[in-house]
DRENKELUM-882984 format. One record per residue: x, y, z of N, C-alpha, C, O in turn; residue in one letter. Coordinates in steps of 0.02 Angstrom, whole numbers, plus 50000, padded with zeros to 5 digits. Example, Ala and Ser with C-alpha at 12.3 -4.5 7.8 and 13.67 -1.06 7.14 Angstrom:
BEGIN
506604971650390506154977550390506604983550390507124983450423A/506424988850354506844994750357506455000250394506705005750402S/
END
This chain:
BEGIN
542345357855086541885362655054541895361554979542445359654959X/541405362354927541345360854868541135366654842540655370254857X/541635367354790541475375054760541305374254690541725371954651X/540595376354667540235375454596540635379854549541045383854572X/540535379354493540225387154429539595388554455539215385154489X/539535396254425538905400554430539005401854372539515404854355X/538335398854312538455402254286537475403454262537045399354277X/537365409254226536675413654229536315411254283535785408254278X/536735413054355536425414454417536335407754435536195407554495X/536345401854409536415393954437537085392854465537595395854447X/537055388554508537735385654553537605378254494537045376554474X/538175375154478538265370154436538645366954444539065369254483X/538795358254413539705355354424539895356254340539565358454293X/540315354554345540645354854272540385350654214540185344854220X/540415354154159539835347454130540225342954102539995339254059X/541075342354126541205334854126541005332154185541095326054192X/540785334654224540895331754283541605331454315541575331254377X/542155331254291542575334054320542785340054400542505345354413X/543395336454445543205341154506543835340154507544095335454476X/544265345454553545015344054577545065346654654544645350854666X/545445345154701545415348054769546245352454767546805352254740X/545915355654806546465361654830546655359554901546275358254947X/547655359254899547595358454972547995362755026548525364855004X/547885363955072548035368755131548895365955117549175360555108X/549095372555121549945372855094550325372055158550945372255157X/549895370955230550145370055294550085362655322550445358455348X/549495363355306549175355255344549095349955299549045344055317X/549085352355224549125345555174548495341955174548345336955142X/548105345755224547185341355202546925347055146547215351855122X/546305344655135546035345255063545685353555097545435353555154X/545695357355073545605364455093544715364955060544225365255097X/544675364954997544255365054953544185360254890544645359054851X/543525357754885543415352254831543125356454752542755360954772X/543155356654688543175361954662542915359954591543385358254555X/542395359654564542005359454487542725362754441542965368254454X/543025357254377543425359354343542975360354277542605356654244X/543185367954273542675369154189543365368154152543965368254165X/542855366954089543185363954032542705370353967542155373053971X/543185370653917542845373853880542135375353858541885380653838X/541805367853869541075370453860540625373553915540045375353914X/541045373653959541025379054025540935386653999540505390954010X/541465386653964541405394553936541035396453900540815402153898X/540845389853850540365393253786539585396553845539185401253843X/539745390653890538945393453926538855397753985538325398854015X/539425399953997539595406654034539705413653998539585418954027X/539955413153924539905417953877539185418153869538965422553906X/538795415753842538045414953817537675419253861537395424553848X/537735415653925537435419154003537625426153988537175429253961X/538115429053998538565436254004538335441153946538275447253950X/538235437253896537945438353807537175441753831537085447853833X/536705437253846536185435553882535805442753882535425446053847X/536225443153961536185448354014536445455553998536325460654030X/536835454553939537025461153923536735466853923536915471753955X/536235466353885535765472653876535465476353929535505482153949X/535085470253950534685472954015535275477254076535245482954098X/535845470854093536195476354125536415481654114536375485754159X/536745483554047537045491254024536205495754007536205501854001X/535745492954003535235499454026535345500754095535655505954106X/535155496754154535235499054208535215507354222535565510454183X/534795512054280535255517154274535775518154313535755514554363X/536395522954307536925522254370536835521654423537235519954466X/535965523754433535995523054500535865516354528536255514754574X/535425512254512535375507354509535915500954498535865495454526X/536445502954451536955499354463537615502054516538105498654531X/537475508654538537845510554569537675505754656538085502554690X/536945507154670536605502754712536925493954737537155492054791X/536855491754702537165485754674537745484254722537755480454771X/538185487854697538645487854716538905491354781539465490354803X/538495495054808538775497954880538445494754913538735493854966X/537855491554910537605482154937538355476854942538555473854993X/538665476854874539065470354887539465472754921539725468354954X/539695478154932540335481954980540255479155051540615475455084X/539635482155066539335479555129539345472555132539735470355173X/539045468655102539205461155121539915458955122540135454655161X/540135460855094540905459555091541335459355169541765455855195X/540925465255186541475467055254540915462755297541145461355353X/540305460555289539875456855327540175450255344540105447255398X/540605447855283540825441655264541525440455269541825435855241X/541815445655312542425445355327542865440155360543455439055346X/542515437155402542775428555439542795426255402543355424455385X/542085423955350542255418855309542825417455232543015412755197X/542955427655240543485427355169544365424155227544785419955207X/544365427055278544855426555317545065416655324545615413855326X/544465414155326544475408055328544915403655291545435400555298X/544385404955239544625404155153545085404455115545195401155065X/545505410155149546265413455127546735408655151547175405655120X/546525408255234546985403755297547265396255244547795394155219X/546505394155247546645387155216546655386755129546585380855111X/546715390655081546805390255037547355393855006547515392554948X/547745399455052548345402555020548965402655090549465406255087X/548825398855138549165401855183549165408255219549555409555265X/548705412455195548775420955231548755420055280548665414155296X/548805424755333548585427155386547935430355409547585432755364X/547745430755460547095432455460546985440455450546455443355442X/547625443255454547765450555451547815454055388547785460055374X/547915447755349548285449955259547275448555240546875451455203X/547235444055276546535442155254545795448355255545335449655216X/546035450855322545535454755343545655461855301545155464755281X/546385465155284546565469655234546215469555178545825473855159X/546425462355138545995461255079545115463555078544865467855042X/544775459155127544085463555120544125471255118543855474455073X/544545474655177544385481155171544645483355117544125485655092X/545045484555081545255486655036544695483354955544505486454906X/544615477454970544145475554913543555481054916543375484054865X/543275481954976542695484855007542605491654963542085493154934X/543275496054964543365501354962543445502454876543225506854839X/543845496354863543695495954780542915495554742542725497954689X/542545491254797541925494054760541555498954778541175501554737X/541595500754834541355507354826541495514854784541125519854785X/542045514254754542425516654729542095516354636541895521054601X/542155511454625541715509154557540885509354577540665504454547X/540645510754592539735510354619539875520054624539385523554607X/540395522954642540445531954634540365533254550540025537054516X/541025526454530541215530154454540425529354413540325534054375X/539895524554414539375523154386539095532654338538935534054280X/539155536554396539035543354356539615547654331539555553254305X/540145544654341540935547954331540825548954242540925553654204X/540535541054229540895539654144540515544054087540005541754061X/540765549854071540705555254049540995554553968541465551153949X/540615558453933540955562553878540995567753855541225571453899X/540885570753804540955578453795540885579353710541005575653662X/540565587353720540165592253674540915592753616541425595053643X/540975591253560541545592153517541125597753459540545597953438X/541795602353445541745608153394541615603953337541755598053328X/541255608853291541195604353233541125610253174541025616253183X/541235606053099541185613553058540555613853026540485617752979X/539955609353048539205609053012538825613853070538685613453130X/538745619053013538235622753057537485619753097537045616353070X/537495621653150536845620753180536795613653185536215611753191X/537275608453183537485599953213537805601153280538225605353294X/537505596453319537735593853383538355587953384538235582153365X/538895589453402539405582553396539725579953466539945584353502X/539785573153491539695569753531540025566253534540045562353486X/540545565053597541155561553603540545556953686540445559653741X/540205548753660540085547653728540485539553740540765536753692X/540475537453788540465529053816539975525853813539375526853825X/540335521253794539665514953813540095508953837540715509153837X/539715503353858539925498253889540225493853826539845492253780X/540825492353826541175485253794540765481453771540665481753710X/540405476953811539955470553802540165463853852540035465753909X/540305460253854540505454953880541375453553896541785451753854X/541525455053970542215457653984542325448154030541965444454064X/543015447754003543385442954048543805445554096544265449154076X/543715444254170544305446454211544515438454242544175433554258X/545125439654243545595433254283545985435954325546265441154308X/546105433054391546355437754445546825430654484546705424554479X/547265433654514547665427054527547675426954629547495431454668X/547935420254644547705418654726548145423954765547795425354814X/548705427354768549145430554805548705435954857548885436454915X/548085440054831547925444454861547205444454816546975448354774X/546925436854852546145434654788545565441254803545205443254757X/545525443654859544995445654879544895454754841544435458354822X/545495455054845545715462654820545825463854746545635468554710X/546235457554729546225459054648545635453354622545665453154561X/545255450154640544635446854609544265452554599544165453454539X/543975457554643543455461954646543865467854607543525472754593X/544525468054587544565473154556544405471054476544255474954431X/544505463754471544515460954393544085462554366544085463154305X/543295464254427542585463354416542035468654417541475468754392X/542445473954460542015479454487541825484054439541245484054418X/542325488854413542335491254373541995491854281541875496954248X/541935484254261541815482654217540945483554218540605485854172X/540705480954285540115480654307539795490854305539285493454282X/540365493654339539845497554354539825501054290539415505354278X/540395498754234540235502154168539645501154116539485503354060X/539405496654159538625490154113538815485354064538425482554025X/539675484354069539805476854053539465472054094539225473054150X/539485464754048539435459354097540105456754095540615458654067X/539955450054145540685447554170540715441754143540235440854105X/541245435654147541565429954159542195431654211542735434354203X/541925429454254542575429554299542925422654334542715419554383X/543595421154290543875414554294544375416154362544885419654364X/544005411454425544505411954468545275406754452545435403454403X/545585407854510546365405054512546105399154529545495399254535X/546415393254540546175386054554546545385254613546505379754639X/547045391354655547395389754700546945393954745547025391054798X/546505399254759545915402254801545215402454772544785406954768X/545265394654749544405394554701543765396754751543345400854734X/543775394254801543385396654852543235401854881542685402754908X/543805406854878543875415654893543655418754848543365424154857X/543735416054784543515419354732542725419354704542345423554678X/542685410954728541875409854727541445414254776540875416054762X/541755415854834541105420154865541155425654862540715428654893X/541555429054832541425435154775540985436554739540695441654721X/540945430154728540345431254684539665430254684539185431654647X/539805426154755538985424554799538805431254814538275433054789X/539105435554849539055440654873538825447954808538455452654821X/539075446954759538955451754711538115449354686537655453354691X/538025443354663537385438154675536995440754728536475443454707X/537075440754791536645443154839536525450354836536025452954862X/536925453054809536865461454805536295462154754536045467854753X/536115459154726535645459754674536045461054606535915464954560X/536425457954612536745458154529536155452254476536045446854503X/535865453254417535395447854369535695445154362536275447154358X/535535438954354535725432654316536185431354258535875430354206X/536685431154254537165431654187537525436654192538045436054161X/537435443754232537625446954223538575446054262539005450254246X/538665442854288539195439254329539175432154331538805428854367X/539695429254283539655422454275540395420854313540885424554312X/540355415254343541025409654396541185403054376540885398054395X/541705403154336542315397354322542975395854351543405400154348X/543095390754377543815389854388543895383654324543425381754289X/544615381154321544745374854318545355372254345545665375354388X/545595365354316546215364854354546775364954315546785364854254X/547235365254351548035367154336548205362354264548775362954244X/547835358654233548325356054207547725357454131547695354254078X/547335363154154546685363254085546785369954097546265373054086X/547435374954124547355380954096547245382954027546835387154007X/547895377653975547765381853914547155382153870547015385753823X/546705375653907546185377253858545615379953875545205381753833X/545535380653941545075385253988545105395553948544695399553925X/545855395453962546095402153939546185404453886546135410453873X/546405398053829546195399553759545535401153734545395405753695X/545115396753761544305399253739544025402153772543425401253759X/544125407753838543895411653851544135420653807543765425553799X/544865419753786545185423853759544805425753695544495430853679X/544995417453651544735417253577544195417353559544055417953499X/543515416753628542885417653613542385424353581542235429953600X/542245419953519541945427053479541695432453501541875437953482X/541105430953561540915435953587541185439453641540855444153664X/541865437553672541965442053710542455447453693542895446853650X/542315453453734542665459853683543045464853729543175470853725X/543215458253791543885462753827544155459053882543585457453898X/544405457153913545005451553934545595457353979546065460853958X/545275456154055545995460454082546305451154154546085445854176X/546725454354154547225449054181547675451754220547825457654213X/547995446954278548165449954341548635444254364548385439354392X/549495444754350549665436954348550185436554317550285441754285X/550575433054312551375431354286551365437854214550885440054182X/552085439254209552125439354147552145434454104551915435654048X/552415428054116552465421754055551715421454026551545421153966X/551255421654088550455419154066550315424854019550195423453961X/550335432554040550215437854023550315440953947550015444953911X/551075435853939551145436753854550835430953815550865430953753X/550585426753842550335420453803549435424953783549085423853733X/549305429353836548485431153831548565435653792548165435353746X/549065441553787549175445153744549155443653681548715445953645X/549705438953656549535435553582549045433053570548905432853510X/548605430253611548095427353572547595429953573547145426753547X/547385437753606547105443053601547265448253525546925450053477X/547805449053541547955451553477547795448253397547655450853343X/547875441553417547495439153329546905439653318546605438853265X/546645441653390545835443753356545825450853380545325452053414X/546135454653373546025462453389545525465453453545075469453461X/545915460853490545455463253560545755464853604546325462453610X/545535469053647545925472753700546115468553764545815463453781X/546755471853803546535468953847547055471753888547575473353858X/547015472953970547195474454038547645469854063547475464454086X/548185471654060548935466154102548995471054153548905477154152X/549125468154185549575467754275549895463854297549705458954330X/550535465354281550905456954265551355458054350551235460854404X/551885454054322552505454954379553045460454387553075464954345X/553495460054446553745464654450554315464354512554305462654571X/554625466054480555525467454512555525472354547555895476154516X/555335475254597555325483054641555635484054677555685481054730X/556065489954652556825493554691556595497954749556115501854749X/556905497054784556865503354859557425506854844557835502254847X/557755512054831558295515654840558325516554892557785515354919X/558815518654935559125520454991559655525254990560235523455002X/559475533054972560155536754959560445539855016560145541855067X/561165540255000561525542455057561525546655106561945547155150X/560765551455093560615555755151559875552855178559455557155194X/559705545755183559045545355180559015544355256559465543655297X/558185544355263557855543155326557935536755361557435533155367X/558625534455389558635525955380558015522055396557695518155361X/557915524855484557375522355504556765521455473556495515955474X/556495526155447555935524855378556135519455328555795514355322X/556635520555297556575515155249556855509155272557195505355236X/556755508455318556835502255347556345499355381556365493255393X/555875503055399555285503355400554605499355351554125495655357X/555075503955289554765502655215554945497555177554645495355128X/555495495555203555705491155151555665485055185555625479755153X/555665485155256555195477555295554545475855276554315470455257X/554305480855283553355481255268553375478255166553045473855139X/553825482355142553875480055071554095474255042553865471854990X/554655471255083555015464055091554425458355104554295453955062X/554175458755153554025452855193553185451955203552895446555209X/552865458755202552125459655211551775452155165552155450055121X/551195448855171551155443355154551615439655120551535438455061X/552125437555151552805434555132553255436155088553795433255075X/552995441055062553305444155001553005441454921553325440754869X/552245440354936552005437354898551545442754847551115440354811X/551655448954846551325452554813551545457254737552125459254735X/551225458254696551485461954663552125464454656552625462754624X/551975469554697552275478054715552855475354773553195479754800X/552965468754791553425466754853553995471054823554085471454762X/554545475254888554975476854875555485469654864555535464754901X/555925471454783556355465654765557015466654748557465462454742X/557035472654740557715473854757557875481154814557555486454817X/558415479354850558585484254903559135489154867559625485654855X/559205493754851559665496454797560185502754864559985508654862X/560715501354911560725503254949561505509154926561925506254892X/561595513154936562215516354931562465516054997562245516755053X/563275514154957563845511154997563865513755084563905510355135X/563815522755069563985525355135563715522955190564085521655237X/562905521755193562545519855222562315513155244562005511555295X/562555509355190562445500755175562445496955251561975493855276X/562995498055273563245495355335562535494255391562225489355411X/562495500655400562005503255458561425501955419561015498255444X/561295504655353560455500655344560495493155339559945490555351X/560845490255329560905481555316560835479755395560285477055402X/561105480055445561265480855515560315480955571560005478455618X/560285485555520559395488555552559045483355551558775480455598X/559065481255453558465478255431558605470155454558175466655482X/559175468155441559245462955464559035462555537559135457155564X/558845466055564558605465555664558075464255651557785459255672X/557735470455594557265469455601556805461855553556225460455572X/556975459655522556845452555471556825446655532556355443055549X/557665447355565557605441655637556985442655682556715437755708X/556785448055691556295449155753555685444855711555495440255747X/555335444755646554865443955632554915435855613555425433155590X/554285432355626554205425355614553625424055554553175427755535X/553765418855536553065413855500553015408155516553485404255524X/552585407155520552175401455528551555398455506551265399955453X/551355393655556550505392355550550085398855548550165402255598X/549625401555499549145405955507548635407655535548315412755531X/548555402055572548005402355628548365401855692548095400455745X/548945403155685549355403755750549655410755757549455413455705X/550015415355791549945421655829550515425555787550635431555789X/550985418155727551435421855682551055427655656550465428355641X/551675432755655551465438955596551425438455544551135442855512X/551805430955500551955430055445551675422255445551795418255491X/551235420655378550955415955363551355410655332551835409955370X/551415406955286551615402655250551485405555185551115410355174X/552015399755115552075402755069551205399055045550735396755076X/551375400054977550705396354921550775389654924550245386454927X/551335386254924551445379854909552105376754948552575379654976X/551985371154940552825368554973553335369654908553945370754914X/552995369154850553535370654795553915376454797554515377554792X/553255381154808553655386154818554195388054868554675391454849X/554155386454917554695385054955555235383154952555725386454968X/555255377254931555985373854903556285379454852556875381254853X/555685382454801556255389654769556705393154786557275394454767X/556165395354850556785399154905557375397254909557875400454891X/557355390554938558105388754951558515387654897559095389554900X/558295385054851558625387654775558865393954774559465394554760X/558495399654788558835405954782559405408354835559935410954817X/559265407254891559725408554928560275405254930560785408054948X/560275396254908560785393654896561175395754846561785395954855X/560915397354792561295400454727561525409454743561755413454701X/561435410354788561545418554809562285416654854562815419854850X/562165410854896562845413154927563035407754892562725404554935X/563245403554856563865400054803564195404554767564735403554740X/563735411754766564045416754698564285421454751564545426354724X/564295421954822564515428054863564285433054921564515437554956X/563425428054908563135434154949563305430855032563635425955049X/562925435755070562915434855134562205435355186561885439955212X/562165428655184561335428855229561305430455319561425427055369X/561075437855304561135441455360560535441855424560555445055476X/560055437855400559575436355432559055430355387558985429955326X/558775426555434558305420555390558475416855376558985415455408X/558275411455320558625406055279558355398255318558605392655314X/557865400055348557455393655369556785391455350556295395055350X/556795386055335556065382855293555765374655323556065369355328X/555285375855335554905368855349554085370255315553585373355332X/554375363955235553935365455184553765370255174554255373755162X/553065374755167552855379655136553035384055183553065388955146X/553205386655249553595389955288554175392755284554615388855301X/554405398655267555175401655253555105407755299554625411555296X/555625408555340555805413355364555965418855345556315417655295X/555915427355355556095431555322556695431955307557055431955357X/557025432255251557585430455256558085436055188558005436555127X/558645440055240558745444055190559815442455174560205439955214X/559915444555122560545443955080560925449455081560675454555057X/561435449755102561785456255074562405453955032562775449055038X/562385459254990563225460854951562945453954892563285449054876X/562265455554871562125453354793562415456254744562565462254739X/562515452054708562715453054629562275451254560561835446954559X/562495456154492562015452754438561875445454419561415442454391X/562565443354451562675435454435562135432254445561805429254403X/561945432854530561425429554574560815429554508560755433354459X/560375422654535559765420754485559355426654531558935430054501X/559465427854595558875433654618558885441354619558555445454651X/559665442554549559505448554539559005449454474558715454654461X/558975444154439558025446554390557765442054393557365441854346X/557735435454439557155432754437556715436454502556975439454549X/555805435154491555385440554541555445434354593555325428654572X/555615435354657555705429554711554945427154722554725421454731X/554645432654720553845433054747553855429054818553415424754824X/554205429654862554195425354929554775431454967555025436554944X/554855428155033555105430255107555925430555077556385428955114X/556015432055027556995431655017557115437554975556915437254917X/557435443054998557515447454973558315449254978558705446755018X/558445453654931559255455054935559325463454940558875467654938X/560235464654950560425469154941560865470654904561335467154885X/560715477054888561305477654801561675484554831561295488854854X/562205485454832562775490354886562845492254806562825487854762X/562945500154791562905504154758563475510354764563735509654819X/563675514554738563835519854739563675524954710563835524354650X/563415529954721562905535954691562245534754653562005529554630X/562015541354655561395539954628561275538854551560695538154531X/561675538854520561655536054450561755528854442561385525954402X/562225525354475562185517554487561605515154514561435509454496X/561215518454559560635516754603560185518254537559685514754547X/560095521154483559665521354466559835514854401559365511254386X/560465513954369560645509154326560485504354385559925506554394X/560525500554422560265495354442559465493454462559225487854470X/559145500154467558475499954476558045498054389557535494954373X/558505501354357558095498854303558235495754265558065497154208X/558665489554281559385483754262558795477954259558905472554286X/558175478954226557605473954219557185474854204556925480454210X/556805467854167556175467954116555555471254145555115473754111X/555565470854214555085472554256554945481054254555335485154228X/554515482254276554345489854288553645492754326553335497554302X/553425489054388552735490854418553025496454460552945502154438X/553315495854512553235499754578554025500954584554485497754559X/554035506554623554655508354643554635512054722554095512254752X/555205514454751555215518754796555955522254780556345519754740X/556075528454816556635530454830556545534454909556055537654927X/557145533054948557125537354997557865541955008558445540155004X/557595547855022558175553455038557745559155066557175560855050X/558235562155119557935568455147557895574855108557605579655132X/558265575255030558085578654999557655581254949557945584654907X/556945580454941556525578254901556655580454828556515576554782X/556945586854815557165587354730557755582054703557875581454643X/558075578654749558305574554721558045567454703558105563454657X/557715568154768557605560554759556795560654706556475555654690X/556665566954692556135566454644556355566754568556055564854517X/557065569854575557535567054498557815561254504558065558154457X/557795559854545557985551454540557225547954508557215545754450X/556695547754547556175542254544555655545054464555105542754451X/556065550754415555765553654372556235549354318556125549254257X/556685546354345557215542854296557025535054302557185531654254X/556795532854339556455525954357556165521754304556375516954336X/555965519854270555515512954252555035511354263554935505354253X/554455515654290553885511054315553425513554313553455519654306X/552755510154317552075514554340551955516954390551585521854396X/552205514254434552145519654522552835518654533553275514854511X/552795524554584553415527154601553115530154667552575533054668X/553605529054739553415534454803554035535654811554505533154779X/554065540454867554545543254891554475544454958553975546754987X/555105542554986554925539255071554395534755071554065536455119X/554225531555054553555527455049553735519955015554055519454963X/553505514755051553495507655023553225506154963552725508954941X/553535501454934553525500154865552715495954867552405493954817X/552475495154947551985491154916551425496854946551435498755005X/551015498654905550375503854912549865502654866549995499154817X/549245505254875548845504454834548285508554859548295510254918X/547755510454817547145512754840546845513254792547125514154737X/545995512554802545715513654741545315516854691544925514754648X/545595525254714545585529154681546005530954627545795533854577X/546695529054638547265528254600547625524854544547725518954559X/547825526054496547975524254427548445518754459548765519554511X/548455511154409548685506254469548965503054396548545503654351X/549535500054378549645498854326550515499554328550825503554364X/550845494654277551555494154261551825494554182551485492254136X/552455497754172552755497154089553135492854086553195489354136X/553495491554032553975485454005553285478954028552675478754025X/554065472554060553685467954076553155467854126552895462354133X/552975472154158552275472954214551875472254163551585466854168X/551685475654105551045475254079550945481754040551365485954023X/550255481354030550205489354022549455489054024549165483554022X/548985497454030548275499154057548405498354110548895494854128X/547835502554167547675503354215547255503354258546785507254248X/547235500354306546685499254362546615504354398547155507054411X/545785508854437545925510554476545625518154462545895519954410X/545175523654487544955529154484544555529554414544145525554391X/544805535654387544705538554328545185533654263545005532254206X/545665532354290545885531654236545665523354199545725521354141X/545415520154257545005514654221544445513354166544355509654118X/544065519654206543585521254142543755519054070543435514054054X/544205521654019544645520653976544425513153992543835511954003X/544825508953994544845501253977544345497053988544335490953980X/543655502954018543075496853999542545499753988541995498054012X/542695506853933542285507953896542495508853817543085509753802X/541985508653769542025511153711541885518453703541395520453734X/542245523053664542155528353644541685528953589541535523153574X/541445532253560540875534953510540975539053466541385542453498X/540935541853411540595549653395539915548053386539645542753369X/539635554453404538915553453384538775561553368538885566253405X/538525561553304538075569253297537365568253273537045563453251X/537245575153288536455574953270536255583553237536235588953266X/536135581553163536315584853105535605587553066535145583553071X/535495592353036535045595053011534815589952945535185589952896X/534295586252943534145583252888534115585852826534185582052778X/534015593652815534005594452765534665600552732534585605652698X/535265597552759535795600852765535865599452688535525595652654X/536605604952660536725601852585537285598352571537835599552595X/537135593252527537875589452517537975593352441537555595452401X/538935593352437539105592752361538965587952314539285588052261X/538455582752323538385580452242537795575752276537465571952240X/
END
């Protein structure tokens, strides 16, 4: 399959001509063939986005609200073919695959509501008989970059929002789900999105920095959100910041499950499988550290480990529950980690098998700070346990890192375990509940190294609009001089 740029509503190749292939992290054939933009890619995907500006931020909400509960619908129309796409370009499953649409689905419908949400308000003032005016308006020309782990869900979140605020887009897919990301954008295209108003770049791995430098440093664009390592995340930051422009991180993240000594075992064991291992442990919000107190350790380590053995990965088009990783590289990490976990002490209580991009769920007990996988983010199927004593150690080890997206705590006592998860580190926090959640009504966002701003309801609004004053004043009012 050959995947173009779109850019002002043309399908294009790169105007080096330049192409790179993506390959299936299972089967090692060529998944997708793929147009590498190169900077003058951008100048003419900015221009397009520039273009289209106007016309789209007139739009009325309803009309762009329209838009978009069209692409919702195609989305879930196009559900095989995102499922496909995922299979052979990230390893998913057809289950992680089919999630992604719905949940993408729901994200835009969600932004196509906010279209009449974005509000301002009547401000006091001390000029008699003046009207004063706190309103929004659209940014202008927004960059979103969204990365392959969960393309379908965080592409459309990079994009939705910005749209229904009457920004236009550049939306630079990952070069590892260029194809998932591209029919994102066919589909927003078919919804009746204009011409420019949604422009499509990838490039390849080895032309990030200059792909990402000149989409960042480009004059006209006037907002840049990102979804993706912290290393990448502080490189976009600085070079946002020398030109005073905003911008949306959602970086990485270290996510503790507590387990306190009166907790629900069965639940969080529950939670912390589903949080461990759910697309291999390739997400965000993956639970990454198990933060377990001593009393209990035994019997929850005992559970989860049954439960990690029961579950498999494999081929994704085969009946595994669990897909393959991103890469064979990534794989070999794994065993890096687990090898360096038990040289320092730990104990692999379930898992610890790999054929290439394939790793078994595979979990550690009786980790230490030593281990490289108590702060590096595994982002894969290898998770540990950290044996604790009280809830003040459980909370010094929960927040024993740069990280800070997601958390959980579980205990049958909820005032405690709600002074526990009030002492936490992070932008989300549940209780009894898996570290990995989401919805998209909800403020979605991490502190420290996660990032900072937020995806998601109301509180997005904020990051992709401009605020105003505006009054409207008696002309023949009096000035002092």
């Amino acid at each position: 399959m050959m995947i173009e740029l779109l850019i002002n509503g043309e399908s294009r190749a790169a105007s080096s001509g330049k192409t790179f292939d993506r390959i299936d992290p299972v089967t090692g054939l060529v998944a997708t063939t793929v147009a590498a933009a190169s900077a003058a890619d951008v100048d003419a995907a900015v221009a397009a986005a520039k273009a289209a500006g106007p016309g789209w931020a007139q739009q009325t909400p309803e009309a762009r609200r329209m838009v978009l509960l069209r692409a919702a619908d195609l989305l879930e129309e196009r559900t095989e073919d995102f499922i496909k796409l995922m299979m052979s370009e990230a390893g998913a499953t057809g289950a992680w695959g089919g999630f992604n649409v719905y949940l993408a689905a729901s994200m835009m419908r969600e932004a196509a509501a906010m279209t009449t949400q974005i509000t301002g308000e009547v401000l006091q003032t001390n000029k008699p008989g003046a009207l004063s005016l706190a309103v929004r308006r659209p940014i202008g020309v927004c960059v979103g970059m969204a990365p392959w782990n969960a393309p379908v869900i965080l592409g459309t979140r990079a994009v939705a929002m910005a749209l229904a605020a009457g920004n236009t887009m550049v939306f630079k897919g990952s070069e590892l789900t260029p194809g998932t990301h591209a029919l994102i954008v066919e589909v927003l295209m078919s919804a009746g999105m204009p011409a420019g108003a949604i422009n499509y770049i990838v490039h390849a791995a080895e032309d990030a920095p200059e792909v990402v430098g000149a989409l960042v440093e480009h004059p006209d664009v006037a907002h840049v959100n990102f979804t993706g390592s912290t290393r990448v995340g502080k490189i976009i930051a600085k070079l946002a910041a020398e030109h005073l422009k905003p911008v949306l991180l959602e970086l990485g993240g270290k996510s503790p499950l507590l387990v306190l000594d009166d907790a629900d075992l069965q639940g969080a064991v529950n939670a912390a499988s589903f949080g461990c291992f759910m697309n291999q442990g390739q997400i965000c919000m993956s639970t990454e550290r198990l933060v377990v107190d001593e009393a209990i350790a035994d019997e929850f380590v005992a559970m989860l480990g049954e439960r990690a053995s029961a579950l498999t990965a494999g081929d994704p088009r085969s009946d595994s529950p669990l897909g393959s990783l991103v890469s064979v590289e990534t794989g070999a990490r794994m065993v890096e980690l687990i090898e360096d976990a038990v040289a320092k002490g730990g104990v692999v209580v379930a898992g610890g098998g790999r054929d290439g991009a394939i790793v078994q769920p595979t979990l550690i007990d009786r980790a230490t700070p030593e281990m490289r996988i108590y702060e590096e983010e595994s982002f894969g199927p290898v998770k540990a346990v950290f044996r604790v004593s009280g809830d003040e150690e459980a909370i010094q080890v929960a927040n024993d890192t740069n990280y800070g997206l997601s958390a959980a705590v579980f205990s049958r006592n909820i005032p405690r375990a709600s002074m526990v998860a009030s002492r936490i580190d992070s932008g989300i926090c549940h209780i009894n509940g898996s570290t990995v959640a989401d919805e998209a009504q909800a403020p979605f966002g991490g502190v420290k190294g996660s990032g900072y701003g937020r995806f998601g309801g109301k509180a997005v609004v904020d990051q992709f609009t401009v605020l105003r004053w505006i009054t409207i004043e008696d002309p023949g009012q009096h000035y002092p001089m």
